[in-house]
C-alpha positions in Angstrom: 6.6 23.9 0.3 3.1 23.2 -1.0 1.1 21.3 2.0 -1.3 19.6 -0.6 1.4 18.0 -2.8 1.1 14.2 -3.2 3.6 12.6 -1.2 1.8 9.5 0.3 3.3 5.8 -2.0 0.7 3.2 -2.9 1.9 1.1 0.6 1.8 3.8 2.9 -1.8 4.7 1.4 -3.0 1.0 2.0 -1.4 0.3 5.2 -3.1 3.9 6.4 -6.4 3.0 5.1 -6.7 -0.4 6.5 -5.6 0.8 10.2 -8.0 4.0 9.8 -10.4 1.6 9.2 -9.6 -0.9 12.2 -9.4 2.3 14.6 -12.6 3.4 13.6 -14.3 0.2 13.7 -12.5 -0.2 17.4 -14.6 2.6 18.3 -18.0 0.9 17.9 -17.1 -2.5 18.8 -15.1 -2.4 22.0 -13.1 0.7 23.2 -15.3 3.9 23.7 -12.5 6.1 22.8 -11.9 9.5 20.6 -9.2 7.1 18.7 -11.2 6.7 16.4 -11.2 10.4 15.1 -7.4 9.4 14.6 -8.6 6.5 12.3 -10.6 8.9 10.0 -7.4 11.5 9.7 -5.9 8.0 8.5 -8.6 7.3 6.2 -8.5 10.7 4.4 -4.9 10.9 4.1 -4.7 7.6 2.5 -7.9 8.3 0.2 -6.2 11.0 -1.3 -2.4 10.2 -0.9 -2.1 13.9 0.4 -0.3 14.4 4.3 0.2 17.9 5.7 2.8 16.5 8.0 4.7 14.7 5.5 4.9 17.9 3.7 5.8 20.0 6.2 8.9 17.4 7.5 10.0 16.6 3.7 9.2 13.4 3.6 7.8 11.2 0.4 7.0 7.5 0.7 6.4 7.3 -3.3 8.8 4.8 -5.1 10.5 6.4 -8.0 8.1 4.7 -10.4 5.4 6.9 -8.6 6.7 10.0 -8.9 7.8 9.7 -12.4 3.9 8.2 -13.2 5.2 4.6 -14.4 2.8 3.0 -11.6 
């Protein structure tokens, strides 16, 4: 089990990006709330298409054209 294998597709790396984003931006515009830290763990996760967690369960959300390297 390597913990810093690749294992996060292109639409789970877009959809985590874009509500890491929205969490942290929640944190300066309305809720004063440590969410946002949970926005940034999103953020880096997608950035680099790496999740410990993922990992650690089993799980990949690659297609088969991503893990072969076709997209």
């Amino acid at each position: 089990m390597n913990l810093l294998a690749n294992n996060v597709g292109k639409v789970d790396r877009t959809v985590r990006v874009v509500l890491g984003v929205l969490l942290i931006a929640n944190v300066f515009i309305a809720i004063q709330h440590p969410v946002g830290w949970l926005g940034v763990i999103m953020v880096i996760t997608g950035a680099f298409g790496i999740c410990p967690i993922y990992s650690l369960l089993g799980v990949n959300t690659k297609s088969a054209a991503e893990k072969i390297g076709l997209k």
